[in-house]
Phi, psi and omega in degrees: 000144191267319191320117159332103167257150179249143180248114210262126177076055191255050141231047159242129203337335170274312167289338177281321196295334179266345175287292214288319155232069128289313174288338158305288190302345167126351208261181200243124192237146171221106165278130184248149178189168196300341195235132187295322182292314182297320171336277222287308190327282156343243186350306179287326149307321150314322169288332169304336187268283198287346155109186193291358184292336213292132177263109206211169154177147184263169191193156191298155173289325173322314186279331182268356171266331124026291187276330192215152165303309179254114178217147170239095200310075188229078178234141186293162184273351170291352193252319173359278188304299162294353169274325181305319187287304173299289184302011179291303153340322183253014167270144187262138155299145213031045164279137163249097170270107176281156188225146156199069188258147167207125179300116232186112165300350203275329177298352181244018191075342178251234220260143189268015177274329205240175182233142158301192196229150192210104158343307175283329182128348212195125185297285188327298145347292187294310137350278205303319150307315185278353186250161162343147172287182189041009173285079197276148173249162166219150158253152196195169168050004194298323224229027159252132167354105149277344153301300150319297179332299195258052182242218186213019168266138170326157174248126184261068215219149126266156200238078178324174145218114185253161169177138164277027187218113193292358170266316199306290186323295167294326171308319185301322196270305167318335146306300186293318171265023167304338215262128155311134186080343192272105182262148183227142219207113184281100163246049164080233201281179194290313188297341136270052170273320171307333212272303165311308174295032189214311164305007172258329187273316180319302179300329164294266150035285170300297198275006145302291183316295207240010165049050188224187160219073205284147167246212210226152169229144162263106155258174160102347165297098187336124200345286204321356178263002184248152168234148182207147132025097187198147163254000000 
């Protein structure tokens, strides 16, 4: 895959972390956030890390969603919703945007172990309401480390992908395993992503609990449902 991503509110730990490795893996990156400056700041800290090959930069979110076709959603969820609407103008038809977003009480004041409740069923749901028609959603990443993401060790996670639209499904999972260690797992409709999303707080929770930064594997599945890593 070729695509640009743009990572629309992406400096914030799920997003530097998935931006860098990308930009490790080769891939052409824009990090996006409300400040142009904060952007480029990102990027230029990623570039220090993966070095001058790295194809990275930052832009304002309007302008990196803009740029691309392909965006990736790593925003607190209290934010979600109004970002998505401004930036509704500047989404393209046969865009696909993962979302890995997780409604997380903590985004309300309260405990970042548990998820609020979404009206749609979902951050990703809600999400999926909010953008342009012809704009497919996937949900992803939720319930992978941004503290792993952003070390320097494989990440040993698996990546549900839920989506009701089977091309969203593969650009996600074809994503997901730019990252070493990472198997991407078609997990069906758009509508269990509540199910996933719930499963980050449980792992927050456990890595509270056991001082770790544990993600999740699927096991017991015929090879052919995991996709990994191939040159």
């Amino acid at each position: 895959m070729s695509r640009t991503i743009a990572m629309i509110g992406g400096t914030g730990p799920a997003g530097t972390g998935l931006a860098l490795r990308w930009a490790r893996a080769g891939e052409t990156v824009i990090i996006g956030s409300r400040d142009a400056a904060r952007a480029q700041s990102a990027a230029d800290a990623i570039r220090q890390r993966v070095g001058p090959e790295a194809k990275i930069t930052g832009l304002e979110n309007g302008a990196a969603c803009a740029a691309s076709d392909l965006l990736v959603l790593t925003v607190p969820f209290e934010g979600q919703a109004a970002l998505l609407k401004q930036l509704k103008p500047a989404m393209r038809a046969g865009s696909v945007l993962i979302d890995a977003t997780v409604p997380l009480a903590a985004s309300v004041g309260g405990r970042a172990s548990r998820t609020i409740g979404v009206w749609q069923g979902s951050a990703a749901q809600q999400t999926a309401e909010l953008v342009p028609r012809g704009v497919s959603v996937a949900a992803a990443f939720q319930n992978v480390s941004a503290d792993v993401l952003n070390g320097g060790e494989d990440v040993d996670c698996d990546v549900i992908v839920c989506s009701d639209d089977p091309q969203a499904t593969q650009v996600a999972m074809e994503l997901a395993v730019k990252i070493p260690r990472v198997r991407a797992i078609d997990g069906g409709k758009l509508e269990n992503a509540r199910i996933v999303e719930q499963i980050t707080a449980l792992l927050i929770g456990l890595n509270i609990r056991h001082k770790g930064h544990g993600g999740v594997r699927i096991t017991g599945l015929p090879g052919a449902a995991y996709q990994s890593f191939s040159k």
